[in-house]
matplotlib code that plots the C-alpha trace (Angstrom):
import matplotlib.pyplot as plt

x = [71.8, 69.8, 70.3, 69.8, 71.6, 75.1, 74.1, 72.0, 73.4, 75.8, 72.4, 70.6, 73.6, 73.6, 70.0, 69.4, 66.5, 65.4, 63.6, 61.2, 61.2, 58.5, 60.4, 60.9, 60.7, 64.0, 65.9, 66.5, 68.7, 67.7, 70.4, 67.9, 66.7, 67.7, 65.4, 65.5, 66.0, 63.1, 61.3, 60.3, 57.1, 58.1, 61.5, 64.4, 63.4, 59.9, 61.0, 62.7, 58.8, 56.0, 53.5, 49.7, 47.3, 49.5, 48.0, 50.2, 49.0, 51.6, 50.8, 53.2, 54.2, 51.3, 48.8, 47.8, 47.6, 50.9, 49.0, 48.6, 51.0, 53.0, 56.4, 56.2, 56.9, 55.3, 55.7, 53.5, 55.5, 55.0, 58.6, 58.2, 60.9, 60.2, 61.4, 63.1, 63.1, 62.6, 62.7, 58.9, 59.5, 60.8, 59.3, 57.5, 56.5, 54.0, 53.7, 50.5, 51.3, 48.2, 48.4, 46.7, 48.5, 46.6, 46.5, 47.7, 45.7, 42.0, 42.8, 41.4, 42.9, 44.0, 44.7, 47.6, 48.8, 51.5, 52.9, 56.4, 57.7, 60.3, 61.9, 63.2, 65.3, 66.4, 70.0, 72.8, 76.6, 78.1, 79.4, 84.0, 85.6, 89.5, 90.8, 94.3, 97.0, 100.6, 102.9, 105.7, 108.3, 108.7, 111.1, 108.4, 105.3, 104.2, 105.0, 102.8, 104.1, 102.9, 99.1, 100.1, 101.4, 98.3, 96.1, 98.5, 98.7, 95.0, 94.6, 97.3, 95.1, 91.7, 92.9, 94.9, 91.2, 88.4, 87.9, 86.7, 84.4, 85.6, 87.2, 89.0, 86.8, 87.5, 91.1, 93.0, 96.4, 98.1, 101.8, 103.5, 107.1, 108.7, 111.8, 114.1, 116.9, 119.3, 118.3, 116.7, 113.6, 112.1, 108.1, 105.7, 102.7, 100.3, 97.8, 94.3, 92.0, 89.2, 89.0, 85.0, 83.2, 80.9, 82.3, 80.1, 78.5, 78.5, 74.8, 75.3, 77.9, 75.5, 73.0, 75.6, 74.9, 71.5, 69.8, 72.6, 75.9, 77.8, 79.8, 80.5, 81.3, 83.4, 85.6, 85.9, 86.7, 89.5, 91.0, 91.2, 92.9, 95.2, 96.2, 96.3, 99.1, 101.3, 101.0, 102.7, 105.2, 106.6, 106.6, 108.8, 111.8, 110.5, 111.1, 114.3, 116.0, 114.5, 115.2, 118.0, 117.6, 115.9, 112.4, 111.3, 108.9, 109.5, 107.7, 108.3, 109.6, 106.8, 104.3, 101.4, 98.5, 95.0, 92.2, 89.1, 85.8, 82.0, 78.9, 75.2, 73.0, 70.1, 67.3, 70.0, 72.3, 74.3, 72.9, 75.8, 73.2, 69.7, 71.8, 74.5, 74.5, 74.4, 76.8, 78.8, 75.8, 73.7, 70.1, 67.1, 66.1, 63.1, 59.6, 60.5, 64.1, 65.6, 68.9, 69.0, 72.0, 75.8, 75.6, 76.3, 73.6, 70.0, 68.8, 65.7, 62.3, 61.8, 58.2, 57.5, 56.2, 58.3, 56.4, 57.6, 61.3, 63.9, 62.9, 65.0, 63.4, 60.5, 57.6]
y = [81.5, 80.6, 81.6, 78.3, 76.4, 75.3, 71.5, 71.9, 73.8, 70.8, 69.0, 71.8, 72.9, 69.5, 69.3, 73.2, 73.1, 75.1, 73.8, 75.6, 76.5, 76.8, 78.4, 81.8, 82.9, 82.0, 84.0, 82.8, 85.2, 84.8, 86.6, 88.6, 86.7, 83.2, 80.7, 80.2, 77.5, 75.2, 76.0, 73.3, 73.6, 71.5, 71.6, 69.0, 67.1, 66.4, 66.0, 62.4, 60.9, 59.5, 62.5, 61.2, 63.0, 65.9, 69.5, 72.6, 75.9, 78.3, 82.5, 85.1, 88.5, 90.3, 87.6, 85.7, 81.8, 80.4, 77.6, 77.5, 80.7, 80.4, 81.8, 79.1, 75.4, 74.1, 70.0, 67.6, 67.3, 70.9, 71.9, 75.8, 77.5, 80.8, 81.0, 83.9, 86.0, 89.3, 93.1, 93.2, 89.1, 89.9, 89.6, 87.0, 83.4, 81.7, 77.7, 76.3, 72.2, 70.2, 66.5, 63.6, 62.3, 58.7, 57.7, 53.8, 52.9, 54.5, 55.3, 58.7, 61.4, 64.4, 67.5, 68.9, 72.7, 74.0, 77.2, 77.8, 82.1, 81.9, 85.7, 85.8, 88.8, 89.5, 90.3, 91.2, 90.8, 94.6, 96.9, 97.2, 99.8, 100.4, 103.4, 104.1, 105.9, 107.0, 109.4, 111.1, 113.8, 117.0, 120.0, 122.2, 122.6, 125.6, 124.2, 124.2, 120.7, 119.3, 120.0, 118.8, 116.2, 114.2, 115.6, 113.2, 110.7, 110.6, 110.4, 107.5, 105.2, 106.1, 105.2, 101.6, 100.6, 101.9, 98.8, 97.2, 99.8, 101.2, 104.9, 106.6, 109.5, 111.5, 112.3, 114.7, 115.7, 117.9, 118.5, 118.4, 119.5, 116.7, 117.5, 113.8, 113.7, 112.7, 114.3, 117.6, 119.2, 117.4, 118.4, 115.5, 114.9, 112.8, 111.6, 109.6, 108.4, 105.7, 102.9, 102.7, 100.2, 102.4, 104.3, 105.4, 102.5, 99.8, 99.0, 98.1, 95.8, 94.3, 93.7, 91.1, 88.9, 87.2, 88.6, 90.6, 91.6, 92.4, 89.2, 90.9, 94.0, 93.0, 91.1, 93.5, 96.7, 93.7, 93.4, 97.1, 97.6, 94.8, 96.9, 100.4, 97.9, 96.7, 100.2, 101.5, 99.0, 99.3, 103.4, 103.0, 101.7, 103.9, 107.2, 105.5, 103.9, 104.7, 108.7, 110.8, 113.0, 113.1, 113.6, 116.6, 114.1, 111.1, 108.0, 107.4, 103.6, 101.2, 104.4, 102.3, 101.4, 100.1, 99.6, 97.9, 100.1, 98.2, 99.9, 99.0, 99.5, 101.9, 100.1, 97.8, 97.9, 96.2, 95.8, 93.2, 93.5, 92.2, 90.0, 88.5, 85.9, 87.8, 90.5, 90.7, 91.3, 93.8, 93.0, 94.9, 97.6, 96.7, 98.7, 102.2, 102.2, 103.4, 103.8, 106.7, 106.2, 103.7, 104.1, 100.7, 101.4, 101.5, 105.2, 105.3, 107.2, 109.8, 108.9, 105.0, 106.0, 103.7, 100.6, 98.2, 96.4, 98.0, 101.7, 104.2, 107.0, 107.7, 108.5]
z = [67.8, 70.9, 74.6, 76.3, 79.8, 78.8, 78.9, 76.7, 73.7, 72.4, 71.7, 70.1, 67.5, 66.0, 65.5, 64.6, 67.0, 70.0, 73.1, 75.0, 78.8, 80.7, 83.8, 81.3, 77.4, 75.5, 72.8, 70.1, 66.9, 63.1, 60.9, 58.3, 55.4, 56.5, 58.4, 62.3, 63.5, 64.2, 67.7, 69.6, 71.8, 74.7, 77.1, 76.4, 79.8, 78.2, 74.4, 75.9, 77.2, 75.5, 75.1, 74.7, 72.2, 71.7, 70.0, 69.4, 68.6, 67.8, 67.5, 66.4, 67.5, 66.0, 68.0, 64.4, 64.4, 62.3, 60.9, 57.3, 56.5, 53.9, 55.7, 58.3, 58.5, 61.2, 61.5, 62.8, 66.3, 66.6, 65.8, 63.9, 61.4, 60.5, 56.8, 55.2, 58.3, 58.2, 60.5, 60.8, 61.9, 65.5, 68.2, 70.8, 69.0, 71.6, 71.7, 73.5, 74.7, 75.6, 76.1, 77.9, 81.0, 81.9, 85.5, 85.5, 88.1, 87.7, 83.8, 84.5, 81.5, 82.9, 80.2, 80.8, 79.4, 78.7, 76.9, 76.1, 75.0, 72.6, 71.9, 68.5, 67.0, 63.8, 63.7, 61.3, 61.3, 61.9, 58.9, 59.6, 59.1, 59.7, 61.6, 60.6, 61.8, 60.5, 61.3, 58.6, 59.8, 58.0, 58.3, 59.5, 60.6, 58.7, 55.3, 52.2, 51.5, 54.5, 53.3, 49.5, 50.6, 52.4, 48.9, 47.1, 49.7, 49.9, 46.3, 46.4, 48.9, 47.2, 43.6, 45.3, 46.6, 44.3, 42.6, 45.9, 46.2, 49.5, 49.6, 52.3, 54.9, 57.6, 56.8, 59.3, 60.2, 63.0, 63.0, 66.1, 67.3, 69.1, 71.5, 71.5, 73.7, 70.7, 67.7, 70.0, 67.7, 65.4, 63.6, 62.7, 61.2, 62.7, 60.4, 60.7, 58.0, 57.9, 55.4, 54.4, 52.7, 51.5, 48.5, 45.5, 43.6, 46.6, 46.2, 42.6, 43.9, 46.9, 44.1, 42.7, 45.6, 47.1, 50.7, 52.9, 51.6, 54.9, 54.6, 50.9, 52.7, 55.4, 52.5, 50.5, 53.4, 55.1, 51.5, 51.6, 54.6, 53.9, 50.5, 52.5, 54.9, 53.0, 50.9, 54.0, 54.3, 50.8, 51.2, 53.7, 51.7, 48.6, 50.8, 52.1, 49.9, 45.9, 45.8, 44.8, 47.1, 50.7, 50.6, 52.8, 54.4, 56.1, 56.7, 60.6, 61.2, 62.8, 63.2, 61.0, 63.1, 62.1, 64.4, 63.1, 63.8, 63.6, 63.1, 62.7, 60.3, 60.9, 62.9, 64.4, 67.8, 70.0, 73.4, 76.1, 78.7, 76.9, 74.3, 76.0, 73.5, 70.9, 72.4, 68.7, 66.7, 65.3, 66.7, 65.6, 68.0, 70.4, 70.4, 72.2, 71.0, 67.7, 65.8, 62.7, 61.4, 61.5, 65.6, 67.4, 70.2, 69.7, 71.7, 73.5, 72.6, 74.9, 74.6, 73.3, 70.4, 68.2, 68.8, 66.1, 65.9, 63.4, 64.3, 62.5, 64.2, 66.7, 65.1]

ax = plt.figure().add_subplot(projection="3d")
ax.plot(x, y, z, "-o")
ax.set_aspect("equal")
plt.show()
């Protein structure tokens, strides 16, 4: 992903290149362990002319010349991917130009310099949970039943979705007396639960799959939810329809709701202002900033102390 003018960005998708600017430093967003795109040390208007004698000299974040090391593949036209990128990876990629420009007339050579800032974050797609909500009337409130009942229900869900390795937290309930004008007092229980990804022995599954496993994840937590859904759908006529006699608790009609949640990993955040387009992503947090735990914001230092990319704390 690059931040670049809108004319421009039909011509770079296709070619999986970035151009330079010499006007400001561009952005450019490399999911973790994959390869950016290549970086091209000149501006589009200048990539169409004939460039005379041309020498690049490219220098990472950390101020060391990129020719010769072995995660970088530099071409002869200048053009720089950044292979298997990485956290310690962000941060500014500096392109130095120099090329001839030969007056026609007195065929004098003039150097000419130019240097081109490319930003470049590492960034990974956010963790989703689901929030879900349900509601189920009861004859009272202050019935033993009522607490039982969510054990069970909870036990129900978490036994429907182990083998996807996700697991149901932050279960609560609250019952409520509800005054309708037809049927007059009625008690329900309004319940909320989220649908994690991250039940016991989700690393071992990760370790089934090469690099990130977010996409994994995310697959697995949506296949979940999708279970937890239709779950709710088929209780409804089970409560209604399949006993003998009326269950003390209800499932209410249409009261199913599920809300997708997204978090970051720790070290990453989402930031609409500085990454506008990146805005859905997880993007490492910058020196002075850090993120200790599933937040989506990175929090600043109160001192900078945190002076790398990917800080999970301050110090």
């Amino acid at each position: 992903r690059a931040e670049q003018k809108e004319e421009q960005s039909i011509d770079l998708i296709g070619k999986n290149e970035v151009y330079g600017d010499i006007r400001h430093e561009v952005n450019v967003y490399v999911k973790v362990f994959t390869n950016s795109p290549f970086l091209v040390c000149m501006d589009l208007a200048l990539s169409q002319e004939r460039i005379i004698d041309p020498n690049y000299l490219w220098t990472g974040p950390d101020g060391r010349v990129l020719q010769g090391q072995s995660y970088v593949n530099l071409t002869e036209t200048g053009k720089l991917m950044v292979m298997g990128f990485m956290v310690p990876m962000s941060g500014a990629y500096t392109c130095t130009l120099s090329h001839k420009v030969i007056e026609t007339t007195t065929q004098e050579e003039i150097e000419m310099v130019e240097a081109y800032k490319f930003m470049v974050y590492a960034y990974r797609e956010a963790d989703h949970a689901y929030q879900v909500s349900v509601r189920f009337s009861t004859t009272a409130c202050r019935l033993r039943n009522n607490d039982l009942f969510i054990k069970i229900l909870k036990k129900i869900l978490n036994s429907s979705i182990s083998h996807l390795t996700c697991h149901i937290t932050g279960s609560s309930y609250k019952c409520h007396s509800i005054r309708t004008p037809k049927d007059g007092l009625q008690y329900e229980l309004f319940v909320h639960f989220l649908v994690n990804p991250f039940a016991p022995g989700w690393e071992e599954v990760c370790q089934e799959f090469p690099y990130d496993c977010e996409d994994v994840t995310n697959r697995r937590v949506r296949q979940a939810a999708e279970r937890i859904g239709k779950f709710f759908h088929q209780l409804r006529q089970v409560l209604k329809y399949e006993f003998q006699a009326v269950p003390t608790i209800q499932y209410v009609d249409n009261s199913f709701s599920m809300t997708p949640i997204d978090s970051c990993r720790p070290g990453f955040g989402r930031n609409h202002h500085t990454h506008q387009n990146c805005a859905s992503c997880c993007v490492v947090c910058g020196p002075g900033t850090y993120s200790p735990n599933n937040e989506v914001m990175c929090r600043t230092c109160a001192r900078p102390e945190a002076r790398m990319y990917g800080a999970k704390s301050c110090h």
